[in-house]
Phi, psi and omega in degrees: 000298146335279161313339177294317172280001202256341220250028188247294196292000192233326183211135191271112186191133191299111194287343182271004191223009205206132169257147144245099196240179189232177169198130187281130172270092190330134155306120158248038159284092167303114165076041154290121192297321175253147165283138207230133181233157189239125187249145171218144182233143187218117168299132198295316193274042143232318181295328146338308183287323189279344183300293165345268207299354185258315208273014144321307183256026171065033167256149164276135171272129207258304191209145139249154206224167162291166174285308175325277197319308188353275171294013159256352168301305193267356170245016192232115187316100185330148162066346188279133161290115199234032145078240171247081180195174201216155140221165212235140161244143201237117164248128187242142180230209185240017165254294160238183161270144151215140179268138175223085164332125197245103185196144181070032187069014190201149164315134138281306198204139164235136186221120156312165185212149196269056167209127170215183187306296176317292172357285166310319218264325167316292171335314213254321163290346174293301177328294208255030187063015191259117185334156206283311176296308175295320184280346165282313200300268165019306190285287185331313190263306177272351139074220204256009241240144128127174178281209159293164175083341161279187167285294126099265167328309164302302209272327177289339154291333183271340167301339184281322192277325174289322200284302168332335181286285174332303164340300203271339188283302141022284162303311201278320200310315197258349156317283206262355184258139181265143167073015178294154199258158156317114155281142202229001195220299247014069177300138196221131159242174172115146175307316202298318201320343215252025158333155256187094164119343197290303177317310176300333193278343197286289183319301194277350177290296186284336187067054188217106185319112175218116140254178190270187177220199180237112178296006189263328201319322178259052192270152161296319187280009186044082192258034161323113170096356200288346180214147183249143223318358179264030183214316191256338176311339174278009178256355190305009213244299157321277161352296181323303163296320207262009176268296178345296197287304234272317183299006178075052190304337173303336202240000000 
């Protein structure tokens, strides 16, 4: 009752309309008094449908999980110590972004973001008049690559305005969190990461090193190259879940 109520002040949601569950969040307090908690609220007819729709075809559910947690399972290096330090995972997919701040070993804070592939890709029919296919293929092979007056030019106000996004989700970040570290890194996944100029425009805008990374990296068998990154970078989310599954949750 005491989390139901503490997690009301934070997300607005209907008890009768909302599954909530919770997870006590390791302490990076030596003799620390509070308890830190990771709240996630889901609307009961959409978790309802896909639970539906798996045990239809005879799977079993195991979890519904956050979108944040998956995907930092499959992009934040397994076992790795990363000290006094933060890392950020960027996922651009072709509806949206998302950011998800990685420190003390665990997600802290995730913020959707008004920026994608499609986005772009709007943009470019607009500019150059062009149909929705002739206007990917334009994003695709030149991307952010060229001087002025290419598209280039077209594509850098909505790239400005995300990175201006980034910033402040950032900022809120290193605020409202006590003892947060430096992000020192960006990992960037999702079909959109592999824009052709982004990774650079990012790193020197934010002042912050951001790549694309590898959804293969914590597989045991290392399948690293088995597809190429404009194909798997858009699975990490998918990964994510199936390293999860791979741990044996029953037991």
């Amino acid at each position: 009752d005491d989390i139901l109520a503490m997690a009301k002040r934070h997300i607005p949601f209907d008890e009768d309309s909302y599954y909530i569950d919770w997870q006590i969040m390791p302490s990076y307090h030596a003799g620390g008094k509070q308890t830190r908690l990771l709240l996630a609220a889901v609307p009961k007819n959409i978790a309802n449908m896909y639970t539906y729709l798996l045990e239809s075809v005879g799977r079993g559910v195991v979890s519904l999980e956050l979108q944040a947690l998956a995907t930092t399972r499959a992009m934040i290096t397994a076992g790795k110590e990363y000290g006094d330090e933060a890392r950020a995972v960027l996922d651009i997919g072709a509806a949206r972004s998302t950011l998800i701040i990685y420190d003390h070993d665990h997600v802290q804070f995730s913020r959707s973001l008004p920026f994608c592939g499609e986005l772009l890709t709007a943009t470019i029919e607009q500019k150059l008049h062009l149909d929705h296919e002739a206007a990917e293929k334009q994003k695709i092979t030149h991307g952010l690559a060229g001087p002025k007056g290419t598209l280039a030019a077209h594509l850098y106000p909505v790239v400005a305005a995300f990175i201006e996004q980034l910033a402040t989700a950032i900022q809120f970040y290193y605020s409202h969190f006590p003892d947060a570290n430096h992000i020192t890194h960006i990992t960037m996944c999702g079909g959109a990461s592999l824009l052709t100029g982004l990774d650079t425009v990012l790193s020197t805008k934010l002042k912050i090193e951001t790549k694309p990374g590898s959804v293969w990296k914590n597989l045991s068998n290392g399948e690293a190259g088995r597809m190429p990154d404009y194909e798997s970078l858009g699975l990490a989310t998918a990964i994510g879940l199936s390293l999860r599954a791979a741990q044996n949750p029953f037991f």
